[in-house]
N, CA, C and O atoms as CSV, one atom per row, in Angstrom:
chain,resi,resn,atom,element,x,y,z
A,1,UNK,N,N,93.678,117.241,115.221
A,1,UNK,CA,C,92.986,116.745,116.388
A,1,UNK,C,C,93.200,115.230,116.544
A,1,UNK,O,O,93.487,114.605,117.565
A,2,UNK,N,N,92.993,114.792,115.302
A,2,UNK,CA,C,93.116,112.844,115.496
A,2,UNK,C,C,94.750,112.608,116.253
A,2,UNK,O,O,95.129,111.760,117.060
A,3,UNK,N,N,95.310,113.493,115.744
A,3,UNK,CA,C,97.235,112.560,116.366
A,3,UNK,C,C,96.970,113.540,117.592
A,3,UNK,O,O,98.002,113.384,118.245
A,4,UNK,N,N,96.332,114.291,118.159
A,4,UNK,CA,C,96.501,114.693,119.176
A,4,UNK,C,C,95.814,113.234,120.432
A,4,UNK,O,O,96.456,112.708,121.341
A,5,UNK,N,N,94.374,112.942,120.016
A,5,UNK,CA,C,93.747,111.950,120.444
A,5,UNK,C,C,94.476,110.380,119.829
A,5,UNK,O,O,93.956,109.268,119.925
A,6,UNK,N,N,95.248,110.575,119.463
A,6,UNK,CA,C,95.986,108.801,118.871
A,6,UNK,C,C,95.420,108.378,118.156
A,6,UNK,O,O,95.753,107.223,117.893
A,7,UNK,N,N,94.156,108.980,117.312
A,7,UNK,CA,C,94.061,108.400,116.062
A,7,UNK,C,C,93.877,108.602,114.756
A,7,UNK,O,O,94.279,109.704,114.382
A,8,UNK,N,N,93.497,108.050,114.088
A,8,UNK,CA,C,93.989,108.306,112.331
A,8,UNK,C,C,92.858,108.926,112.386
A,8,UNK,O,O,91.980,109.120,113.226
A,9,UNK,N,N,93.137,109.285,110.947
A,9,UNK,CA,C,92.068,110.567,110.558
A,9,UNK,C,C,90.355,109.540,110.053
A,9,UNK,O,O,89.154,109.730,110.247
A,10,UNK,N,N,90.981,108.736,109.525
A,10,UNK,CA,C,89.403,107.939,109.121
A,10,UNK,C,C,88.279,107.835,110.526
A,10,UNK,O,O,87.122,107.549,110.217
A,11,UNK,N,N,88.513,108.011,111.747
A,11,UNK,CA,C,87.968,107.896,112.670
A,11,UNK,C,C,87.296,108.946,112.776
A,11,UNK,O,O,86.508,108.848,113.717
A,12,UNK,N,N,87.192,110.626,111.860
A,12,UNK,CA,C,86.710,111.747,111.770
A,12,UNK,C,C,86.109,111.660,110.451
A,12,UNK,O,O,84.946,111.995,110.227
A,13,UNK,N,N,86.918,111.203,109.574
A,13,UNK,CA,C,86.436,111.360,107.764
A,13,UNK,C,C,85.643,110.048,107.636
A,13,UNK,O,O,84.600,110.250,107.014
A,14,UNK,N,N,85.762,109.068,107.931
A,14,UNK,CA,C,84.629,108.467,107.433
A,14,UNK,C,C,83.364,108.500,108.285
A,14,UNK,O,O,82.476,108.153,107.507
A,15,UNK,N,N,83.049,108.638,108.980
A,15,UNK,CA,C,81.586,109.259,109.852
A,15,UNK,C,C,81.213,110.376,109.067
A,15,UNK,O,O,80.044,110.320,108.683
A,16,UNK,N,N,82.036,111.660,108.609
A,16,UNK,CA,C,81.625,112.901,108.113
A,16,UNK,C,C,81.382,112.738,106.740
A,16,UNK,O,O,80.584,113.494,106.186
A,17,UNK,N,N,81.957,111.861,106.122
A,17,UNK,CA,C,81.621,111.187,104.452
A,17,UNK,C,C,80.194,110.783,104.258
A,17,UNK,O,O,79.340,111.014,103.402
A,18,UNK,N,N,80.256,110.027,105.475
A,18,UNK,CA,C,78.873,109.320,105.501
A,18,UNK,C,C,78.085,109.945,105.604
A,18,UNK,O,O,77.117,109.416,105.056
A,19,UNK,N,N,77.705,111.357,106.231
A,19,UNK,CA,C,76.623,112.021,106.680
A,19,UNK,C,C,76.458,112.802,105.387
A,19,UNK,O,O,75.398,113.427,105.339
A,20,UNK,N,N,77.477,112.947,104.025
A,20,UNK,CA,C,76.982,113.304,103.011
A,20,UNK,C,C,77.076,112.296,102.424
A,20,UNK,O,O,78.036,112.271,101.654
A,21,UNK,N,N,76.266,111.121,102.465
A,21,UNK,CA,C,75.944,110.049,101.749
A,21,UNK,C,C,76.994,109.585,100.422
A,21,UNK,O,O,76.667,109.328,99.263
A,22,UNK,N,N,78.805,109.582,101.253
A,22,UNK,CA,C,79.484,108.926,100.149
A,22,UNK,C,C,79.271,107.365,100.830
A,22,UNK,O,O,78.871,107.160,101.976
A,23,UNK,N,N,79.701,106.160,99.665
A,23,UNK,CA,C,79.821,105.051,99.881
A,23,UNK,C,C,80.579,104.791,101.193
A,23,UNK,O,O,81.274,105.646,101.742
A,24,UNK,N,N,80.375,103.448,101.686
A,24,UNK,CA,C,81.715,103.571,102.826
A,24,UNK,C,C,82.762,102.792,102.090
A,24,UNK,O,O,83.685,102.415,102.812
A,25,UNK,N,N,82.843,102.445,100.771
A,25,UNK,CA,C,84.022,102.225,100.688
A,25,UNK,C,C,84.646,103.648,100.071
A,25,UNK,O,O,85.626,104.246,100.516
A,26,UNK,N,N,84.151,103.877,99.386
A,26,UNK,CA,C,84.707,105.429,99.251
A,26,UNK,C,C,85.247,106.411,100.147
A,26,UNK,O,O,86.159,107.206,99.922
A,27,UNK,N,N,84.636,106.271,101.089
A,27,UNK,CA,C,84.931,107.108,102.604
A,27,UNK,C,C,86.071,106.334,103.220
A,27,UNK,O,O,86.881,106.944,103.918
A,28,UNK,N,N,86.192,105.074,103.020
A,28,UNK,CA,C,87.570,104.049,103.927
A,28,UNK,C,C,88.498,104.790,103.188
A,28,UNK,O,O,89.450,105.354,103.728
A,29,UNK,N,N,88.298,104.822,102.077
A,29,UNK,CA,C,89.577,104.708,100.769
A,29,UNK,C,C,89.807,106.331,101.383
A,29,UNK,O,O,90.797,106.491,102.096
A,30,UNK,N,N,88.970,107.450,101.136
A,30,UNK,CA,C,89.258,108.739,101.025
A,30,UNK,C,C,90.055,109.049,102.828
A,30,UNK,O,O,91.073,109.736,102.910
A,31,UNK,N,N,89.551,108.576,103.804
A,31,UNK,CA,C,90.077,108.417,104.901
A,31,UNK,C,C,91.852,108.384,105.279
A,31,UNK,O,O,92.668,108.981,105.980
A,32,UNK,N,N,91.769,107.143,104.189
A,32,UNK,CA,C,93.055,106.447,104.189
A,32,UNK,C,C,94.149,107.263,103.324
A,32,UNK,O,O,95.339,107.014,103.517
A,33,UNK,N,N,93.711,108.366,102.244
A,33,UNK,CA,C,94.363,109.317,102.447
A,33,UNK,C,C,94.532,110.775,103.113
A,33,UNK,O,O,95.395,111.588,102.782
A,34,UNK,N,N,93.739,110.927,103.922
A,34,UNK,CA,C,93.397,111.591,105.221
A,34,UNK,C,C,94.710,111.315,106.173
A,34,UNK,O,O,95.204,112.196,106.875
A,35,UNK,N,N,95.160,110.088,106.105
A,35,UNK,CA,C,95.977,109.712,107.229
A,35,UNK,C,C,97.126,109.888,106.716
A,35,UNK,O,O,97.964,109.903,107.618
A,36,UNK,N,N,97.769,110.088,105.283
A,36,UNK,CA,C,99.175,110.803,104.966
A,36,UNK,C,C,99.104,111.527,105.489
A,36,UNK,O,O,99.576,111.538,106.626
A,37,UNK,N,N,98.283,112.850,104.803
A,37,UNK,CA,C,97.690,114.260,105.093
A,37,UNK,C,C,98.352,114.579,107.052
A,37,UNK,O,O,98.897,115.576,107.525
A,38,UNK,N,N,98.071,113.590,107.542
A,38,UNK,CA,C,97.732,114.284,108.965
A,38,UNK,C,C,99.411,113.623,109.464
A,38,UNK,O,O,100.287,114.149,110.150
A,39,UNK,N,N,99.368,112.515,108.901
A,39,UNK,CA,C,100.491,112.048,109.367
A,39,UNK,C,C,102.178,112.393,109.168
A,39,UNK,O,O,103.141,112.084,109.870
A,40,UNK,N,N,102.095,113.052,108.091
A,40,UNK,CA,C,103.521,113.538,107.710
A,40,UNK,C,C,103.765,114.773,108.416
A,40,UNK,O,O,104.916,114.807,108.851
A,41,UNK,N,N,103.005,115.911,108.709
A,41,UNK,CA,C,103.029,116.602,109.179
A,41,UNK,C,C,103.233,116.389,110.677
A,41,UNK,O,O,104.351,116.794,110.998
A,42,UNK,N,N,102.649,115.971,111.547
A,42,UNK,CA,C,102.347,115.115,112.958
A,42,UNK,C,C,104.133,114.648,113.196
A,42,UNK,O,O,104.715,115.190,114.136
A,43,UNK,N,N,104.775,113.824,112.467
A,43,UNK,CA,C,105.888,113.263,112.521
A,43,UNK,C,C,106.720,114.635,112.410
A,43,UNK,O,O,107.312,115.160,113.352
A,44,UNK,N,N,106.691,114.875,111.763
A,44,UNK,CA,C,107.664,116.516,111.430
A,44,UNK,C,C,107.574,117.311,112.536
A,44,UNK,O,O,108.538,118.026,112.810
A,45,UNK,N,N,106.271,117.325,113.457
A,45,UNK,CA,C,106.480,118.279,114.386
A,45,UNK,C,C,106.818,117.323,115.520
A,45,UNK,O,O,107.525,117.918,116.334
A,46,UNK,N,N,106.566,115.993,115.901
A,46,UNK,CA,C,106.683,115.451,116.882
A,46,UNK,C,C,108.484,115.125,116.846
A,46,UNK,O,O,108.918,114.579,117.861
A,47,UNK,N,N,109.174,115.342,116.083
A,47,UNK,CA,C,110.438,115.274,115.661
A,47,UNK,C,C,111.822,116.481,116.371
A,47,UNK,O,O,113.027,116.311,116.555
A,48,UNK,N,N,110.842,117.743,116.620
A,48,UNK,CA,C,110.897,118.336,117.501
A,48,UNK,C,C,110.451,118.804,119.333
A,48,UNK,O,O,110.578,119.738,120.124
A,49,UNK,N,N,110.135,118.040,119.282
A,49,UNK,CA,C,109.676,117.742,120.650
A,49,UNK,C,C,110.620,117.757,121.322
A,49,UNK,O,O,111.599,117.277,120.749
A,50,UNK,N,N,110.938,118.369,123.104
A,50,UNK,CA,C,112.433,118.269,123.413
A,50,UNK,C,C,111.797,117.077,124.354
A,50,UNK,O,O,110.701,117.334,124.853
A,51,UNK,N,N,112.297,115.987,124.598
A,51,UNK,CA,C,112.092,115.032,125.544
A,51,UNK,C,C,112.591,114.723,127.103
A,51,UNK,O,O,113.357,113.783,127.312
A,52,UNK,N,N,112.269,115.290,127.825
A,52,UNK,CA,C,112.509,115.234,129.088
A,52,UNK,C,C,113.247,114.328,130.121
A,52,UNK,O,O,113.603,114.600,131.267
A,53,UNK,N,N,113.365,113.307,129.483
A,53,UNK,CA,C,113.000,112.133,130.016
A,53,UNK,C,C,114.327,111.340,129.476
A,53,UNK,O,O,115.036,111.991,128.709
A,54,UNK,N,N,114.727,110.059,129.779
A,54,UNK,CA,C,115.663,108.560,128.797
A,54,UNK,C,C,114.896,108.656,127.990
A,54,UNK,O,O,113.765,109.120,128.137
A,55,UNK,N,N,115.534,108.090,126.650
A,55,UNK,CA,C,114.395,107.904,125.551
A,55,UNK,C,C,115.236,106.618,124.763
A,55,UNK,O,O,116.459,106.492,124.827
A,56,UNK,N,N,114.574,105.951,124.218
A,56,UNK,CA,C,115.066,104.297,123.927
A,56,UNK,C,C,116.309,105.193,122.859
A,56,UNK,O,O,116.403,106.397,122.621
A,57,UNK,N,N,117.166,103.991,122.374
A,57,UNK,CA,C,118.216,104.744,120.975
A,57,UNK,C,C,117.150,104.718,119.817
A,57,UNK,O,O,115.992,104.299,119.819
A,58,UNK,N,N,118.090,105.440,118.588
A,58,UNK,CA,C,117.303,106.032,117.716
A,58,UNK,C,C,116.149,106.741,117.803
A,58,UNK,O,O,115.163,106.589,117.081
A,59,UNK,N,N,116.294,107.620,118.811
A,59,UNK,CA,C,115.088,108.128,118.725
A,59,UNK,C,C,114.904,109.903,118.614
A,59,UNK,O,O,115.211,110.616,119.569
A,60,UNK,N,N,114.477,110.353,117.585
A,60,UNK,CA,C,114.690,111.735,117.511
A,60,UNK,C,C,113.250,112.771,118.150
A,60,UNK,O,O,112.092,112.795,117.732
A,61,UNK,N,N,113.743,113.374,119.035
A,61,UNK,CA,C,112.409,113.837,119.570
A,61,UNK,C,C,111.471,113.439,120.227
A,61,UNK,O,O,111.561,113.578,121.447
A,62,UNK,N,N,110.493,112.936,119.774
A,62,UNK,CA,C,109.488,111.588,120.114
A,62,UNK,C,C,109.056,110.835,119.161
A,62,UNK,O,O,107.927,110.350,119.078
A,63,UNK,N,N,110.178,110.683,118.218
A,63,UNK,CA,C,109.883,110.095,116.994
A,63,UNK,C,C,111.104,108.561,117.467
A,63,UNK,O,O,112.329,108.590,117.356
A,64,UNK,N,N,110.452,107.647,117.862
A,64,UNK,CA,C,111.421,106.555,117.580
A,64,UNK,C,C,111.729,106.024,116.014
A,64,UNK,O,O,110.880,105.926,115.129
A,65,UNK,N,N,112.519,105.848,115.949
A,65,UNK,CA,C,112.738,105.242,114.199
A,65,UNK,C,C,112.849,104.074,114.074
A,65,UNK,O,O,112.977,103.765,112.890
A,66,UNK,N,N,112.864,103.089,114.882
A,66,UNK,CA,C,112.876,102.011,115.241
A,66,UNK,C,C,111.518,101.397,115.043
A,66,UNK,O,O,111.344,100.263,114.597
A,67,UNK,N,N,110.665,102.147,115.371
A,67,UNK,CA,C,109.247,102.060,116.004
A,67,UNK,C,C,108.528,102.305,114.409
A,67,UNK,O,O,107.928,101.520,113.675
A,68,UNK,N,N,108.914,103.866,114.243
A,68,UNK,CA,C,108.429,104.294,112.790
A,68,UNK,C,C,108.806,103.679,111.563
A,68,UNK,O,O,108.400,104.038,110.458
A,69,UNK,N,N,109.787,102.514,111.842
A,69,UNK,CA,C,110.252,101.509,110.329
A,69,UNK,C,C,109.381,100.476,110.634
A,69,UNK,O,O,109.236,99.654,109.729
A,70,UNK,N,N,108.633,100.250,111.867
A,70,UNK,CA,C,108.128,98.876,111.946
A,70,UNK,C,C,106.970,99.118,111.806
A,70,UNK,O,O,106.288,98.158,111.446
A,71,UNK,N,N,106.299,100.367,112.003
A,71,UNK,CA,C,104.994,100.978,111.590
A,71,UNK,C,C,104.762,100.840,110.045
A,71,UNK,O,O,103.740,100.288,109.638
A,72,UNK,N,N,105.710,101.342,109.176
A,72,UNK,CA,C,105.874,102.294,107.965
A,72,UNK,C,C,105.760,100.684,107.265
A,72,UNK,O,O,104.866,100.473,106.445
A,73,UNK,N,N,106.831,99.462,107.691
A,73,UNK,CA,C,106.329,98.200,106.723
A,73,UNK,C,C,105.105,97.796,106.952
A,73,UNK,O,O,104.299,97.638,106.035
A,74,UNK,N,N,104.759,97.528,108.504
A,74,UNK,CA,C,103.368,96.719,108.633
A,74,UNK,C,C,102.420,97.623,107.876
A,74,UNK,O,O,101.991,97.204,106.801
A,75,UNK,N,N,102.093,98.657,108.253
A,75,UNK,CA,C,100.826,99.090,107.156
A,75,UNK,C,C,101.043,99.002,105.928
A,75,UNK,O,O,100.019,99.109,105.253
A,76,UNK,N,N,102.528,98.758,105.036
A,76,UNK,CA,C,102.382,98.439,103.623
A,76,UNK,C,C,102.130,96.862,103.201
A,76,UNK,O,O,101.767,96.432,102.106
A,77,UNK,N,N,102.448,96.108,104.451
A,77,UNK,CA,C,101.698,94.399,104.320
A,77,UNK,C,C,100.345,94.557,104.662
A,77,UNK,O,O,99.697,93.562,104.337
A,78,UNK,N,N,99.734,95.365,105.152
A,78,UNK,CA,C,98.512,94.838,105.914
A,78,UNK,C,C,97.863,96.151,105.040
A,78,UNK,O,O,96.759,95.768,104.652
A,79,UNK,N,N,97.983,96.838,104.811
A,79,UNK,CA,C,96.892,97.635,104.048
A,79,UNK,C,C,96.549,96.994,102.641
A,79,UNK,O,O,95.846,97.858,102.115
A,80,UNK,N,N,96.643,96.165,101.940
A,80,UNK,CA,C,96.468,95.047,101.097
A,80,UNK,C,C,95.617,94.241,101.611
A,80,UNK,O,O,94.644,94.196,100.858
A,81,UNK,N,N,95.506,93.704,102.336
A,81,UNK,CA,C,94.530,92.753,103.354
A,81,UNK,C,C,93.150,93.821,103.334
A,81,UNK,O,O,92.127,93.742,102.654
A,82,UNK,N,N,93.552,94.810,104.334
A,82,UNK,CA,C,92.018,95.713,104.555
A,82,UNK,C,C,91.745,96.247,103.435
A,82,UNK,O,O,90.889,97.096,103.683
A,83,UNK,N,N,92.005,96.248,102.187
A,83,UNK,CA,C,91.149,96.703,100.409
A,83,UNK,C,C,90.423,95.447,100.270
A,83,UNK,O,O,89.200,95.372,100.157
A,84,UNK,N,N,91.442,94.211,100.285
A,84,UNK,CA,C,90.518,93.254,99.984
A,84,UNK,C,C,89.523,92.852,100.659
A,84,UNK,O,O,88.491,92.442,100.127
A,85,UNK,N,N,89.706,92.919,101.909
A,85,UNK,CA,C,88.735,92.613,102.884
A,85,UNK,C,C,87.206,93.547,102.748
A,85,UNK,O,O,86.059,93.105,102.805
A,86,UNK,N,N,87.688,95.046,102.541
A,86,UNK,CA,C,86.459,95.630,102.305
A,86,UNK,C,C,85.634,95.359,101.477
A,86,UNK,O,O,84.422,95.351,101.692
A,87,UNK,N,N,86.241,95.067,100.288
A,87,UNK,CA,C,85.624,94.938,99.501
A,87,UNK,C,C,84.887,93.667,98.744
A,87,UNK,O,O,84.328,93.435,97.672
A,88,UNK,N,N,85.277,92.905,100.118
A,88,UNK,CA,C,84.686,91.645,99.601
A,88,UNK,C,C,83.261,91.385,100.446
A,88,UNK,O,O,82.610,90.341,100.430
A,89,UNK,N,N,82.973,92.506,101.125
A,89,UNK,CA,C,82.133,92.715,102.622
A,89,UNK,C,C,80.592,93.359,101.782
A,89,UNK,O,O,80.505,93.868,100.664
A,90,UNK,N,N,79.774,93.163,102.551
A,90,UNK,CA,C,78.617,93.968,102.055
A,90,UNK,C,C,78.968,95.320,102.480
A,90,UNK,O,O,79.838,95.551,103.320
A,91,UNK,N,N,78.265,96.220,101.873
A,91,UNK,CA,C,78.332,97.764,102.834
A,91,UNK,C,C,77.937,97.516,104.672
A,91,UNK,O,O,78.641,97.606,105.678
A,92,UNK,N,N,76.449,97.171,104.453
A,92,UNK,CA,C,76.092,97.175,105.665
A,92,UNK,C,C,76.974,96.364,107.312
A,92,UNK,O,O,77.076,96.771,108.469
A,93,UNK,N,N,77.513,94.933,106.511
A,93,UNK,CA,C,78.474,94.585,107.755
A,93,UNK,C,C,80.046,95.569,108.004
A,93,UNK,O,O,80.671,95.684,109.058
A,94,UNK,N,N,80.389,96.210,106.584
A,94,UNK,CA,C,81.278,96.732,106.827
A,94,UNK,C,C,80.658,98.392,107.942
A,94,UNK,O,O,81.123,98.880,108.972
A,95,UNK,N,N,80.179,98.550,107.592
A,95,UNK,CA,C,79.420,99.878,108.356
A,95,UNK,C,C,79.398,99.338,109.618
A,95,UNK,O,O,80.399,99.785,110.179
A,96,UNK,N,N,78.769,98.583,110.406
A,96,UNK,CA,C,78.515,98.050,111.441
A,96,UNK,C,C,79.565,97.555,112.261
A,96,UNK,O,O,79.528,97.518,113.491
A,97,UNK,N,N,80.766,97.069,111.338
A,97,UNK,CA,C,82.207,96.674,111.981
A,97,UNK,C,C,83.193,97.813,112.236
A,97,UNK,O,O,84.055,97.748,113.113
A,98,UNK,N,N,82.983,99.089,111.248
A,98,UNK,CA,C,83.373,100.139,111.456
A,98,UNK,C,C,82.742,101.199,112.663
A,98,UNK,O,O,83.434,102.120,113.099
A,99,UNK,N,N,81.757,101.022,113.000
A,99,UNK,CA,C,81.027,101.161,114.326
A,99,UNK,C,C,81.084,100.551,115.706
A,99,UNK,O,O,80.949,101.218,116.732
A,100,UNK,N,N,81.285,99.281,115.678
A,100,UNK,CA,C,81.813,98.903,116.503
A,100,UNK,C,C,83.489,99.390,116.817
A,100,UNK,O,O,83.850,99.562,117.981
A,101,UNK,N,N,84.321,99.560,115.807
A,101,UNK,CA,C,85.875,100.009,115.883
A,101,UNK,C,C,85.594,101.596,116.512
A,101,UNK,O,O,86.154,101.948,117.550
A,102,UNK,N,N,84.791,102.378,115.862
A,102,UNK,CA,C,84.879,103.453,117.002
A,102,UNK,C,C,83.994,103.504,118.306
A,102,UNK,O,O,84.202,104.410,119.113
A,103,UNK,N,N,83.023,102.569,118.538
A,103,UNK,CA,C,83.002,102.906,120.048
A,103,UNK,C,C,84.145,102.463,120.734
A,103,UNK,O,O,84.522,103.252,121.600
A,104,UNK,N,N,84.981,101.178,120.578
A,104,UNK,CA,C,86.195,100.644,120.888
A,104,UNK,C,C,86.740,101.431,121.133
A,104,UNK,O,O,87.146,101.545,122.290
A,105,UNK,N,N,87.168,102.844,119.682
A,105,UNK,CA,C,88.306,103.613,120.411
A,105,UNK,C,C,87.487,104.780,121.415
A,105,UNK,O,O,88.328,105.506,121.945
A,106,UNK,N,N,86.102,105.137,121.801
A,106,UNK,CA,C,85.340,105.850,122.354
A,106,UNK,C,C,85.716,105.372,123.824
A,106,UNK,O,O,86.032,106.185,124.694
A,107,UNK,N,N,85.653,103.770,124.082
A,107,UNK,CA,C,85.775,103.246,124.959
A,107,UNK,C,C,86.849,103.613,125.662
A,107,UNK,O,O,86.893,104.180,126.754
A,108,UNK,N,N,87.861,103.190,124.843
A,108,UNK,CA,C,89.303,103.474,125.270
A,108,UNK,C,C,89.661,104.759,125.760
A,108,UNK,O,O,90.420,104.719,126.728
A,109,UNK,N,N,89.285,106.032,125.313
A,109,UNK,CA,C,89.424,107.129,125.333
A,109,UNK,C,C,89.201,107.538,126.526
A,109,UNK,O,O,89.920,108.260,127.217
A,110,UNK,N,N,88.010,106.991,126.821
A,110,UNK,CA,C,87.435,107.518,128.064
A,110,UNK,C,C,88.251,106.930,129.538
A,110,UNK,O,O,88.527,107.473,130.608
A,111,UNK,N,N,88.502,105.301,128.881
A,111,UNK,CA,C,89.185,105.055,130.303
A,111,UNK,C,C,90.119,105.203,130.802
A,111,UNK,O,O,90.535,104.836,131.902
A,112,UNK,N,N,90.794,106.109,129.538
A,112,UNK,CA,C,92.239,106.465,129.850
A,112,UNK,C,C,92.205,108.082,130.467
A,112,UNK,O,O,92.989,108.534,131.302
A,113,UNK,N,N,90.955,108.887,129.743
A,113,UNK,CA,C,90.370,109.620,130.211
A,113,UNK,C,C,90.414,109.708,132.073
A,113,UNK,O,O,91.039,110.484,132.795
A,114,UNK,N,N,89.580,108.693,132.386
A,114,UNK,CA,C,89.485,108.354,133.583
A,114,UNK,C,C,90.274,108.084,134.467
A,114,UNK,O,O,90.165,108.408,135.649
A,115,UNK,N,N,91.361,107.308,133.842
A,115,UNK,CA,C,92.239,106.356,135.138
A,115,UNK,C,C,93.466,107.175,135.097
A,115,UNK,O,O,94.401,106.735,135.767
A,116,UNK,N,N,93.642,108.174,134.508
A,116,UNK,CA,C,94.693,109.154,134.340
A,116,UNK,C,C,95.695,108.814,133.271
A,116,UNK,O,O,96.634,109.575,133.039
């Protein structure tokens, strides 16, 4: 459901962690492998996709590779940043910043929802 809606799986698993009272850093962390889980699979089928359309080079299916090498480094620089960052946070501001990030994507959803 999340790569159907554009997003990672922590946007489902850590809300549902929480409601059985795991930590939220426990729930970020467990999330964050939630998002292999959903994501390797997701790529494998979106790889087959027949594309209708021009599609930029390198691009297999609806899988740009271009796109997916620049994805695949930035989250291995920047997921280093968000461990430390969590964990240098109280629970409660991290909870509250993670709340604000999903009405954001709630927001978004809807207006795209809306405006077609």
């Amino acid at each position: 459901m999340s790569v159907l809606m554009g997003i990672g799986g922590g946007s489902f698993g850590v809300p549902l962690m929480s409601l059985f009272n795991t930590t939220i850093l426990r729930a970020v962390a467990t999330a964050a492998g939630f998002g292999v889980v959903i994501a390797v699979p997701a790529v494998i089928g979106f790889l087959f996709v027949d594309m209708k359309m021009d599609v930029p080079p390198l691009t297999i299916g609806a899988v740009n590779l271009i796109a997916f090498g620049i994805i695949i480094a930035m989250t291995l620089v920047t997921a280093p940043w968000g461990v430390k960052l969590a964990h240098s946070m109280d629970a409660k501001p991290l909870k509250r910043a993670f709340g604000v990030f999903l009405v954001l994507v709630a927001v978004n959803m809807l207006r795209k929802a809306l405006m077609g």
